[in-house]
ZAMARGU-4260 file (C-alpha; in steps of 0.2 Angstrom, whole numbers, plus 5000, padded with zeros to 4 digits):
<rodrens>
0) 4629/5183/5020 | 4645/5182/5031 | 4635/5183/5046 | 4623/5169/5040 | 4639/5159/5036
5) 4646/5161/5055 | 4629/5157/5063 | 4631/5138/5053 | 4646/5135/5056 | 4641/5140/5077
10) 4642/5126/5090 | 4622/5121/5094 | 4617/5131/5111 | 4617/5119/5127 | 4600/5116/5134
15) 4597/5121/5147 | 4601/5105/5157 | 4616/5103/5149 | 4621/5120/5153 | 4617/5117/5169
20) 4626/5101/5171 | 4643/5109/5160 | 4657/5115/5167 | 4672/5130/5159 | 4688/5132/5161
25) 4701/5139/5150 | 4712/5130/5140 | 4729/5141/5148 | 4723/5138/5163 | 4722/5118/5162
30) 4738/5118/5149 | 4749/5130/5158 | 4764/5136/5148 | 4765/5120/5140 | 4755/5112/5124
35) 4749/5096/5130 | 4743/5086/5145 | 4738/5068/5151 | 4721/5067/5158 | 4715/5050/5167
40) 4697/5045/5161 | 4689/5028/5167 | 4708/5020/5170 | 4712/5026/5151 | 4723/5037/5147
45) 4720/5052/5134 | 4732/5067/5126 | 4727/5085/5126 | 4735/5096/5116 | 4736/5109/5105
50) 4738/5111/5085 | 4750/5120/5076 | 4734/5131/5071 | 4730/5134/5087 | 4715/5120/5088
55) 4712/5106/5102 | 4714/5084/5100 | 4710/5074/5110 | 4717/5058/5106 | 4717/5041/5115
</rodrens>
């Protein structure tokens, strides 16, 4: 049951043009020691950063 649990709660798999298209990185790579950044999108600016629980916002 836990196993069925998991697999709903699981992000739906990328197709295969979408994973084609995706890029990775990891989050301490693009946060560095610290817990929030400032990213540039379409002359708006939005805030990365990380939750008390560990989670990621992105807010506007």
């Amino acid at each position: 049951m836990k196993r069925e649990q998991d697999e709903a709660s699981a992000p739906a798999m990328p197709t295969n043009a979408e994973a084609a298209d995706e890029k990775e990185i990891d989050s301490e790579k693009l946060l560095g020691a610290g817990k929030r950044i400032a990213i540039r999108h379409n002359g708006q600016r939005y805030q990365l950063r990380v939750t008390n629980s560990g989670g990621l916002i992105l807010t506007k």
